[in-house]
Phi, psi and omega in degrees: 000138192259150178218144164228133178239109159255191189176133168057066182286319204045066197296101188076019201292145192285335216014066213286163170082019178300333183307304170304013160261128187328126147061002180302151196261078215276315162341292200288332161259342162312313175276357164317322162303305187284283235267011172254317176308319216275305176319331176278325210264333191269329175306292195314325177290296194290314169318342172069022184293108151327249191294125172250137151272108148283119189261030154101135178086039185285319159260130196275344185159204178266158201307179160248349176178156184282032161294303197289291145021288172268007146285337164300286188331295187320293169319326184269352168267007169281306246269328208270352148328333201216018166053036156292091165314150175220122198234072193255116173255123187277148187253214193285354200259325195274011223267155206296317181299335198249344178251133176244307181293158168201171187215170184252122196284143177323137174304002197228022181249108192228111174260128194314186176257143179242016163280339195180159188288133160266151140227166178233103163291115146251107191267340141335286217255021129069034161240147177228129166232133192274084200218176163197153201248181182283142156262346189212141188280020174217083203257097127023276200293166155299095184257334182290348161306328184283327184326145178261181183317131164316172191268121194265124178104015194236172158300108199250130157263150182228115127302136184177101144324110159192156173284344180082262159230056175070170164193153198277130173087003150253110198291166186255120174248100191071037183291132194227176174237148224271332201281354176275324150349268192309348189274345197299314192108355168284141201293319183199102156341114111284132180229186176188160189158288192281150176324311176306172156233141197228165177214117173296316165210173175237351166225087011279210163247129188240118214216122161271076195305025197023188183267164198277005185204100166297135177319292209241203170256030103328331180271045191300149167109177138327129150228143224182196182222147141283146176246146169228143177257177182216107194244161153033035171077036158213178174251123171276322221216166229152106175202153173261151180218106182312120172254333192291151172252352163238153187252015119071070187242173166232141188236141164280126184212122184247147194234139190248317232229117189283076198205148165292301198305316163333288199309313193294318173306287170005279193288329171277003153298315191282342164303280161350275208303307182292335176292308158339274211294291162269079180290341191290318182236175177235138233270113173274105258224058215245114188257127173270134198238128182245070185280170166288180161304310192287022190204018185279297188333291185299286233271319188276338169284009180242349198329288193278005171279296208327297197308296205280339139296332223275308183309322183260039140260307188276350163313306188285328194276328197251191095247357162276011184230114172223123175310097198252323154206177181247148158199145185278106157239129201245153210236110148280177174273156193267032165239351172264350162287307179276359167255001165287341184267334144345292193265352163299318199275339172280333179258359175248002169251113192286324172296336190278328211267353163283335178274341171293277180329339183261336198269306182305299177007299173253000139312310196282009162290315194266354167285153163302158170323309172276036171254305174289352184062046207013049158318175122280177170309318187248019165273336191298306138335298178289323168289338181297306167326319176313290185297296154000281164315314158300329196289313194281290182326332181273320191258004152317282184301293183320332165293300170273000000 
């Protein structure tokens, strides 16, 4: 038996300023959220899933008009066709307080109570799942303390909107601690909030599906819902399952050659490669060009032909790719690195240069007398470093 645990569809998210990008394919990601529920809505079909779990931010905020809804609605009658429960806790975007229009959602559609932890036994299906929703968009407190006990003989799901023990680029909402988690006795955490999708622990399992469609170029990667099986009464299996229908990625592309024409091959070479790897969907593209020092001065006085060729090439070549921005990073070469880090660590670490002066010490012993120039050791030492340093520095330039 199959269970899908999603989390943070942001169902209609506005993605405001896209318009401001040149030539952006602002329709085809604006419907990315919806044509990503209908993907998710189609894994619960082919798994033969009982239960779909939404862990919260199921709605980006409140509607704009009751489109959205009833695109939730359309999708959730494939599923109620087929006797697929939908088990949703609302979270900080969604939270009761925050959605003002509403509809009367399919019987077989159950959004928690945010007053207080529900559970719903399927004793058919030898699962019990447990959850509770925001009542306010900033819920504080610990909601996962309040949970009651598992259900004893059965597979216990816990839902639960929460930042967890934090995460960078997330408010913190319902901060719970992953070792209080694991004390509860539930078998497996859906939790959802954060983007990523991370899996916190595996005994029991505490699993963050990230969200099911990236937004922005901040969402990068596969995005998706997870599935978990369940043999004899246990959970066997935990696996992620890609969904998104735009891909949001950053591409690296080095440019050697001070020529337009160098960038532009470059970058559809490194398109190509990447295009191989995801072929299915289309690709929102934000490329970093890794120049060198010497070729920084031509790429930033060339900038703004570059982009706008690079862009109206993969414009002309693609229609699965969109260059959504450049952005400039210069490379120093790695013999001038390592010898400013060479030579930073010899002179601000006092320990390394006693531990140099401690190895040399008894080499200036065994030279003769006229090697130091009746120095002391550690002007003597200190000129050796010296030299040393010019030495690497030279053969550091001979190298490259």
């Amino acid at each position: 038996m199959k269970i899908v645990h999603a989390a943070d569809v942001h169902l209609d998210s506005p993605l405001q300023g896209l318009a401001r990008y040149p030539g952006a394919p602002v329709d085809a990601i604006r419907q990315a959220t919806g044509r990503a529920l209908a993907a998710l809505v189609d894994t619960c079909l082919a798994e033969e899933a009982p239960i779909l779990i939404i862990a919260g931010d199921l709605f980006d905020g409140a509607w704009r008009d009751y489109r959205t809804g009833l695109t939730f609605v359309k999708e959730m009658n494939r599923l109620r066709d087929v006797g697929t429960r939908v088990l949703v806790v609302r979270g900080n975007h969604d939270a009761e307080s925050a959605i003002a229009k509403t509809l009367d959602w399919p019987a077989h559609v159950t959004f928690f109570s945010a007053s207080a932890p529900e559970s719903l036994k399927f004793e058919a299906l030898g699962v019990a799942v447990t959850g509770q929703s925001f009542a306010t968009r900033a819920v504080v407190d610990d909601l996962s303390v309040r949970y009651p006990a598992p259900v004893p003989g059965l597979v216990n799901f816990a839902v639960l909107h929460t930042s967890a023990d934090g995460r960078e680029g997330h408010a913190t909402y319902a901060p719970c601690t992953v070792s209080n988690l694991r004390a509860s006795g539930y078998h497996y955490w859906a939790l959802g909030h954060v983007h990523a999708r991370e899996v916190l622990s595996e005994s029991p399992w505490i699993v963050f599906p990230g969200n099911l469609q990236g937004r922005h170029a901040r969402e990068l990667g596969p995005k998706g819902a997870t599935v978990v099986t369940i043999d004899g009464g246990v959970i066997t299996h935990v696996v992620h399952r890609t969904l998104d229908v735009v891909r949001w990625e950053q591409l690296d592309v080095p440019v050697k050659e001070a020529s337009p024409d160098h960038v532009l091959d470059a970058t559809l070479d490194a398109v190509d490669a990447l295009r191989k790897v995801e072929p299915d969907r289309l690709l929102a593209l934000r490329v970093n060009f890794r120049v060198p020092v010497a070729l920084a001065p031509w790429f930033e006085a060339q900038r703004t032909t570059l982009e706008a060729s690079v862009r109206a090439e993969i414009g002309r070549v693609r229609d699965d790719v969109w260059f959504e921005k450049m952005q400039l990073a210069v490379q120093k070469s790695a013999g001038a690195t390592l010898a400013t880090l060479v030579h930073g660590l010899i002179d601000a670490d006092e320990q390394l240069r006693n531990a140099l002066s401690d190895e040399l010490k008894p080499l200036l012993k065994k030279l003769p007398p006229t090697a130091s120039d009746g120095l002391s050791d550690d002007v003597a030492i200190g000129n050796l470093l010296d030299e040393a340093r010019a030495l690497l520095a030279h053969r550091m330039k001979e190298a490259e």
